[in-house]
C-alpha positions as CSV (number, residue, x, y, z in Angstrom):
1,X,-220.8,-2.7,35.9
2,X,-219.3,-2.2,32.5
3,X,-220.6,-3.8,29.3
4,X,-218.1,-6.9,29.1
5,X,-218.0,-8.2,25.4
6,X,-217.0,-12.4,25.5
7,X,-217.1,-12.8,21.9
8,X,-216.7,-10.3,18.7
9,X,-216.3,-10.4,14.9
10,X,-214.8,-8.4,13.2
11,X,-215.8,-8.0,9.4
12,X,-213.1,-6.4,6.9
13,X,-211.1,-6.9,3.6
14,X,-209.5,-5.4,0.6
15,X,-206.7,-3.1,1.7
16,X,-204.5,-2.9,4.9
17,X,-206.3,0.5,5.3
18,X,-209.7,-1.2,5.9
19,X,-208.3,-4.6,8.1
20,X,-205.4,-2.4,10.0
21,X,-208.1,-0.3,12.1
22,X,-209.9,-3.9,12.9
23,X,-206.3,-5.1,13.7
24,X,-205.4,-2.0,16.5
25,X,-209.3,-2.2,17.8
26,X,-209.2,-5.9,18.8
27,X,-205.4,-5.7,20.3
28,X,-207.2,-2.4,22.5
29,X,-210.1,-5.2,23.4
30,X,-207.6,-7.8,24.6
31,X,-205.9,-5.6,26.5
32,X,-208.8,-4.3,28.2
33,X,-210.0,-8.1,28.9
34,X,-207.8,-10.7,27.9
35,X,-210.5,-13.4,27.8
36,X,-212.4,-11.7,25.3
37,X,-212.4,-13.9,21.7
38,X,-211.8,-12.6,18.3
39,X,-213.4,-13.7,14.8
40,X,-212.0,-11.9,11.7
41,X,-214.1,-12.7,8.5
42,X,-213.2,-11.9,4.8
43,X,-212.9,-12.5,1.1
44,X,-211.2,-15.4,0.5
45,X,-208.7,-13.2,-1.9
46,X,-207.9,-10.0,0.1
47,X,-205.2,-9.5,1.5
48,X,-207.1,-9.9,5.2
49,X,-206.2,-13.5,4.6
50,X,-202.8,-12.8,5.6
51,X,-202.8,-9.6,7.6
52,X,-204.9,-11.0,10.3
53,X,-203.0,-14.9,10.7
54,X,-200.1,-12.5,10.8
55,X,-201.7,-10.5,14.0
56,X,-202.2,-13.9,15.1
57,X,-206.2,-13.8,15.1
58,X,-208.2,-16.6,13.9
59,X,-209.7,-16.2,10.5
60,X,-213.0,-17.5,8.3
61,X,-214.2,-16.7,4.6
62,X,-217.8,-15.4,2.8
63,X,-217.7,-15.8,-0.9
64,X,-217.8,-12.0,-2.4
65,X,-216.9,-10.4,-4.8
66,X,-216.6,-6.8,-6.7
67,X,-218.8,-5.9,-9.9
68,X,-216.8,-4.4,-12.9
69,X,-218.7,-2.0,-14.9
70,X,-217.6,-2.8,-18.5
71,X,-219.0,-5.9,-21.2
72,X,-215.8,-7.6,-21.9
73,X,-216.3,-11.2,-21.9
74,X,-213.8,-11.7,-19.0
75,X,-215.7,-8.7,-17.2
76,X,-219.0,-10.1,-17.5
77,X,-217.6,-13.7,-16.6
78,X,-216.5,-12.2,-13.3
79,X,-220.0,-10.0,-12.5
80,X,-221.6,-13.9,-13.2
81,X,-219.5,-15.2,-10.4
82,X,-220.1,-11.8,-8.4
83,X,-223.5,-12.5,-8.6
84,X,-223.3,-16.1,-7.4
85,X,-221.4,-15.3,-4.3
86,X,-224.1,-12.7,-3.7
87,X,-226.7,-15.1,-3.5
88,X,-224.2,-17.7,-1.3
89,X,-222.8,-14.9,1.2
90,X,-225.7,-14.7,3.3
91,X,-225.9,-18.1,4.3
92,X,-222.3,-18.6,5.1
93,X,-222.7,-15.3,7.2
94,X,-225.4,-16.7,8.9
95,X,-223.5,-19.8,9.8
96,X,-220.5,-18.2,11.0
97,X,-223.1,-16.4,13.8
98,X,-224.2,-19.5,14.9
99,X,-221.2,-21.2,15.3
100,X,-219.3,-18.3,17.1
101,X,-222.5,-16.3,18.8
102,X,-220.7,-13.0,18.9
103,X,-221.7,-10.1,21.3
104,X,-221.5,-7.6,18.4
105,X,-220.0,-7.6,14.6
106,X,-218.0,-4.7,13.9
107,X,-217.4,-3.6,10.4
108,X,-214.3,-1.9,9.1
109,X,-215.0,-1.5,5.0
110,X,-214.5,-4.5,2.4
111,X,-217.6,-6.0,0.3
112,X,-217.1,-8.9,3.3
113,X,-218.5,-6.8,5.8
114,X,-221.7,-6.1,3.7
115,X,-223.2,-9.9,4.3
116,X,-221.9,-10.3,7.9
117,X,-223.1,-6.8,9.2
118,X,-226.5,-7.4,7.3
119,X,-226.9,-10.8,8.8
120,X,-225.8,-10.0,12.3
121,X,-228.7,-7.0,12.3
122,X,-230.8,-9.1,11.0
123,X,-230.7,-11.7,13.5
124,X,-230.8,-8.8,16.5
125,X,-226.9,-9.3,17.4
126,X,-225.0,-4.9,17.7
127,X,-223.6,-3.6,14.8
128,X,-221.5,-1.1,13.8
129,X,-219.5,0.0,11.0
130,X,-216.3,2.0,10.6
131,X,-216.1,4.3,7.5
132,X,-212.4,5.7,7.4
133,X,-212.4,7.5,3.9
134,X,-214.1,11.3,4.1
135,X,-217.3,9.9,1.9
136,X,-219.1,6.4,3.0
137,X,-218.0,3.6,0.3
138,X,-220.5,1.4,-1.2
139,X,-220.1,-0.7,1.3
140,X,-220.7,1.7,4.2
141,X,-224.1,2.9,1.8
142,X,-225.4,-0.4,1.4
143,X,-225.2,-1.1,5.1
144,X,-226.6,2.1,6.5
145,X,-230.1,1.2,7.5
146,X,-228.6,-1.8,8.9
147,X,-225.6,-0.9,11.1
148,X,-226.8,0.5,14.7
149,X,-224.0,2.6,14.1
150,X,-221.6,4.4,12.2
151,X,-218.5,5.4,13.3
152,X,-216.7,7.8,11.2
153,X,-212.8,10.0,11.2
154,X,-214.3,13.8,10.6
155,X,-217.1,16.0,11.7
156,X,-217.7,16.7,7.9
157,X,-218.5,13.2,7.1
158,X,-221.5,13.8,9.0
159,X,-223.6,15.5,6.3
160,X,-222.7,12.8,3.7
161,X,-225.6,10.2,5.4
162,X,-229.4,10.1,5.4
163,X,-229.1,8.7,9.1
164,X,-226.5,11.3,11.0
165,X,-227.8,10.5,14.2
166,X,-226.3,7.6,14.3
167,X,-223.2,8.7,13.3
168,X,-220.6,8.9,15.5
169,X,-216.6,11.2,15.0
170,X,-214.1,8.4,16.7
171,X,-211.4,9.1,14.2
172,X,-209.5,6.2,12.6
173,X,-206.4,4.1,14.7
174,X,-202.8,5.3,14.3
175,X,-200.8,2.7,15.3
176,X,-199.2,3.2,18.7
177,X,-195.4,3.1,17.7
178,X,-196.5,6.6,16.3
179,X,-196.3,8.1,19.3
180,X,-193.0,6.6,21.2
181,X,-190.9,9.1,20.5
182,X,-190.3,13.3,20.0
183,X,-190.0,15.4,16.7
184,X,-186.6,16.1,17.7
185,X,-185.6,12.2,19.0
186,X,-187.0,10.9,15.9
187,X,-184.8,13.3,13.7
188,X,-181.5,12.5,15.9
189,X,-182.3,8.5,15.5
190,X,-182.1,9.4,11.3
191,X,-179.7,11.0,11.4
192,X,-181.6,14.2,10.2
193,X,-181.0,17.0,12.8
194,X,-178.5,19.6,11.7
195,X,-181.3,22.3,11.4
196,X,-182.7,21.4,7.6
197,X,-186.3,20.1,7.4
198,X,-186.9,16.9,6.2
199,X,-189.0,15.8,3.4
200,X,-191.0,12.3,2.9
201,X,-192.9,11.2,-0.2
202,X,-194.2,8.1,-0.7
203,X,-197.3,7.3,-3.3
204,X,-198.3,3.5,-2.8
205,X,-199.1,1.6,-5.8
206,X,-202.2,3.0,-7.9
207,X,-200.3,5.3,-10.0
208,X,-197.0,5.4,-8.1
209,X,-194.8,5.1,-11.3
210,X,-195.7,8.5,-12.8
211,X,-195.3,10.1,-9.6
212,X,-191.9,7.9,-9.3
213,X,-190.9,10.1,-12.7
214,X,-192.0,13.1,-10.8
215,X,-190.4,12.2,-7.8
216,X,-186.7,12.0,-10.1
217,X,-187.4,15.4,-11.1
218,X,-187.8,16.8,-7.7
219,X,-184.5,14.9,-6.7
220,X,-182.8,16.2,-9.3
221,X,-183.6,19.9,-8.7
222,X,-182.9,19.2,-4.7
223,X,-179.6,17.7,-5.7
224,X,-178.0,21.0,-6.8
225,X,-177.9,22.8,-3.6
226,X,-179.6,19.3,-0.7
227,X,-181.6,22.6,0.8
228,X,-183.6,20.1,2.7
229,X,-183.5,15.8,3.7
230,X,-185.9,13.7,1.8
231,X,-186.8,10.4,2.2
232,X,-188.2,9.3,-0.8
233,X,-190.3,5.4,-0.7
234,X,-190.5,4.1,-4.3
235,X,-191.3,1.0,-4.1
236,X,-190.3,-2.3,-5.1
237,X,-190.4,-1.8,-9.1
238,X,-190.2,2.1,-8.8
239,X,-187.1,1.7,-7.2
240,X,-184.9,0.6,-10.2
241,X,-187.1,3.5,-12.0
242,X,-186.1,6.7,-9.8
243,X,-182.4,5.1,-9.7
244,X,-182.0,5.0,-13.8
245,X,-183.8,8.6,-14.1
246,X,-181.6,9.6,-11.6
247,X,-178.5,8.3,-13.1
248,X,-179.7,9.9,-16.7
249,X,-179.8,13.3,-14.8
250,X,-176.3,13.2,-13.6
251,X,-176.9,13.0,-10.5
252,X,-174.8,10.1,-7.8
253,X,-177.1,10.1,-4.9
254,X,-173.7,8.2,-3.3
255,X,-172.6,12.4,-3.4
256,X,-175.8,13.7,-2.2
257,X,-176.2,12.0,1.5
258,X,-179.3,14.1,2.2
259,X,-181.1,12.4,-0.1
260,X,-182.5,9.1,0.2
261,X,-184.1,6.5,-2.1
262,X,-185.5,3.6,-0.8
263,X,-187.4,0.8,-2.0
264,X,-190.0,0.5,1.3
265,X,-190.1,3.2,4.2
266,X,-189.8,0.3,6.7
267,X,-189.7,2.5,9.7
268,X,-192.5,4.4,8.9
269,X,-193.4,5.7,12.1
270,X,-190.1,7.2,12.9
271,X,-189.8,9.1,9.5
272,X,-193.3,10.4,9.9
273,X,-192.6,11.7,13.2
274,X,-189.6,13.1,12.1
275,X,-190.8,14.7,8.8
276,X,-191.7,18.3,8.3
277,X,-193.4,18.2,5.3
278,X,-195.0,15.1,3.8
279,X,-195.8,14.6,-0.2
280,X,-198.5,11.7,-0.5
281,X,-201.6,10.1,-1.6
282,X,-204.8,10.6,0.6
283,X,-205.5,7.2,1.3
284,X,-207.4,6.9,4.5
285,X,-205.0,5.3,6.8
286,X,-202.4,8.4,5.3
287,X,-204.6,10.9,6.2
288,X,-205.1,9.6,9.7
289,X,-201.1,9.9,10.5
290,X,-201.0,13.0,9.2
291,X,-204.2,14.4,11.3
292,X,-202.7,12.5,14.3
293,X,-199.1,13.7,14.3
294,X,-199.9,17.2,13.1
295,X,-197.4,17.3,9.8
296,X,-198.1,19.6,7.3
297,X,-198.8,17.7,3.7
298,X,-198.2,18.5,0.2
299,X,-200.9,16.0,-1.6
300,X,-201.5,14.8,-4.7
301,X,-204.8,12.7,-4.5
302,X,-204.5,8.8,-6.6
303,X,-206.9,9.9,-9.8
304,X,-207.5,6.2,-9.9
305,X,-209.7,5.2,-7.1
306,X,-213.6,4.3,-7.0
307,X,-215.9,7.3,-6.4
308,X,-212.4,10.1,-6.2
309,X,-212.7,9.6,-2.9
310,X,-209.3,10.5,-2.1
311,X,-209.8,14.0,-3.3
312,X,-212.7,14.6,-1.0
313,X,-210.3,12.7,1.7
314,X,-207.4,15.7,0.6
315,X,-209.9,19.0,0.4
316,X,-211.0,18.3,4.0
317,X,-207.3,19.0,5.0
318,X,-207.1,21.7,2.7
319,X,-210.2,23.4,4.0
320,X,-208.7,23.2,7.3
321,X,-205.1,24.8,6.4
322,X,-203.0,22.0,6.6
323,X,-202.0,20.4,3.7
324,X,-201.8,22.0,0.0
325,X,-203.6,19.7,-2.8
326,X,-202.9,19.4,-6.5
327,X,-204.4,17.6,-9.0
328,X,-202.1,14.8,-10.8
329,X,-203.2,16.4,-14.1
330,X,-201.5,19.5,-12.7
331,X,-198.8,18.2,-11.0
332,X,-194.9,17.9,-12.1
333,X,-191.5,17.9,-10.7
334,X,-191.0,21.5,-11.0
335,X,-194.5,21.9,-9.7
336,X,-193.9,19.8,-6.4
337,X,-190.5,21.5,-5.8
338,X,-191.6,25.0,-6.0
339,X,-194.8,24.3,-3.8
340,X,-192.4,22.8,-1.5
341,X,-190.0,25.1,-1.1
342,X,-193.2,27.6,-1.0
343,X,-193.7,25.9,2.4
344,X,-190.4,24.9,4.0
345,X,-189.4,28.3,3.5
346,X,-191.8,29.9,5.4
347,X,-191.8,29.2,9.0
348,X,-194.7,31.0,10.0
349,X,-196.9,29.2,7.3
350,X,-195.6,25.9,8.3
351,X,-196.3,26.3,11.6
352,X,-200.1,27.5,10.6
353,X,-199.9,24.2,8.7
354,X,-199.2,22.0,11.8
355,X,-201.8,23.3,13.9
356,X,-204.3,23.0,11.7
357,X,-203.4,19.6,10.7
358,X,-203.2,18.7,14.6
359,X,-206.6,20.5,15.1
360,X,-208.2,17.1,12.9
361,X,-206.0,14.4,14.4
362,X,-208.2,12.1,17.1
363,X,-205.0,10.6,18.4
364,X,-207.7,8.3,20.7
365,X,-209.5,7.3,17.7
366,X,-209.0,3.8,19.5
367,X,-210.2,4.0,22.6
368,X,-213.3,6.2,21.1
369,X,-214.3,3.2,18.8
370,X,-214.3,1.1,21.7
371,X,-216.3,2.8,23.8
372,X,-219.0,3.7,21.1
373,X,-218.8,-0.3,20.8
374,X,-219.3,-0.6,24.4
375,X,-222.5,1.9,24.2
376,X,-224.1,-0.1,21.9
377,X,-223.8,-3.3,23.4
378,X,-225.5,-2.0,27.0
């Protein structure tokens, strides 16, 4: 008979890209058995504590908290409290296991996980953990001798732990609605398919408004002869931004249909599935899309994340043939266009870029984290 899990937590927090994977695991569990309950824990001020009411999971806190490395007074104020939470995480962790007596605790990044993943092995109750980015976070480090395993997106990310036996390649979820349609359906339902390629960029928030400036640039120079679509995401305050530069640059995107500036890139799936080339960050959720969908990706890794573990994220695309990286220090406009057009011009090279892209993408990455779970719970 098959391993049946009645109860599981699952341990996450700080960014959509570390509670979304959690998210598409436990809708996966529910589906398999519906009778199966679900625990999320996490920091009482990360944004877990409305992505997973949203999903419609019940949800329960551990005091923790990041350390800042600098000797500010309001720095050192905050490592005080840090500190404090350290020493009163465990207990609540501990208490959260006896009230809910889960089958396993699954970890998905977030300093949350450390305390519930540690107390869970401690007290002889499966645990895994679920790195996404290409190098384990400090999390992921801190809970390696703990965690019975860890479950991670890329062969490479093997060699970056002192236990690789217990790793495990599952890949990291894509949402389903990914997947619903064609290239070519996709492109018809934008509008999109009179033979140009299309172009998305999008650049989250760390950063985003210098690549926003970048980003008018590139518009600017597409604007003279539209050789290709883009959809360009600004966000909500770069919007305004890429609108004005525009504006100073003469150009009426009202005359220049092809391309589009939008605040939010609500429809996400569909413009990804549509897209031919895609200029981005290398967040981990990002990366996962691109693997999964095969798109070839022009990146420019966020200089401004802990450990520049978005570059290492990028290179491992690189070193595979599908994506081209540069550096923000070395990126402009100009730069982005020409590199761009380097691509989209070249059909045989784009179409090297796709299947190497494709070669990475786990597009079961789901179904493979549950079935490790199930392993370890026999």
């Amino acid at each position: 008979m098959e391993t049946k899990l009645k109860r599981v937590i699952f341990t996450c927090g700080g960014t959509a890209g570390h509670v979304n994977p959690a998210i598409a695991l436990a809708q996966l569990m529910h589906e398999k058995d519906p009778e199966t309950e679900f625990l999320f824990v996490g920091a009482e001020r990360g944004l877990e504590k409305d992505l997973v009411p949203q999903a419609g999971y019940d949800f329960r806190t551990v005091h923790i908290s990041s350390f800042h490395r600098s000797f500010k007074p309001k720095e050192i104020k905050h490592n005080v409290i840090s500190v404090c939470n350290l020493l009163r995480a465990p207990g609540e962790a501990r208490a959260i296991l006896r009230d809910f007596r889960p089958d396993v605790v699954i970890g998905t990044g977030g300093y949350a996980s450390f305390p519930m993943v540690k107390a869970a092995a401690k007290a002889g109750i499966p645990t895994a953990v679920h790195e996404s980015n290409m190098v384990p976070g400090l999390t992921t480090e801190m809970l390696e001798p703990f965690a019975g395993c860890i479950m991670v997106g890329f062969e490479e990310c093997r060699q970056h732990y002192k236990h690789p036996e217990r790793v495990c390649v599952t890949g990291t979820p894509v949402r389903g609605d990914f997947f619903t349609m064609t290239k070519q359906e996709a492109k018809k339902a934008l509008g999109v398919d009179d033979g140009r390629p299309l172009i998305v960029s999008f650049w989250g928030s760390l950063g985003a408004a210098g690549m926003n400036r970048q980003m008018a640039d590139f518009l600017a120079l597409e604007a003279v002869k539209e050789p290709f679509h883009h959809i360009h995401g600004a966000g909500k305050s770069g919007y305004p931004q890429v609108r004005q530069l525009l504006a100073e640059k003469g150009v009426d995107l009202g005359r220049h249909p092809a391309l589009q500036v939008r605040e939010y890139i609500y429809d996400m799936a569909r413009v990804m599935r549509a897209a031919d080339l895609v200029l981005c960050r290398a967040g981990a959720s990002t990366i996962s899309e691109l693997t999964a969908l095969g798109v070839p990706a022009l990146i420019v890794p966020s200089p401004y994340v802990t450990n520049n573990h978005q570059e290492k994220n990028a290179r491992v695309l690189e070193a595979a043939g599908g994506a081209v990286v540069l550096l923000e220090k070395d990126s402009s406009g100009q730069t982005l266009f020409q590199t761009a057009c380097g691509i989209l011009h070249d059909e045989k090279r784009r179409a090297q870029m796709e299947t190497a892209m494709a070669s990475l993408g786990i597009r079961d990455a789901t179904e493979r984290i549950y079935r490790t779970v199930l392993e370890l719970c026999r």
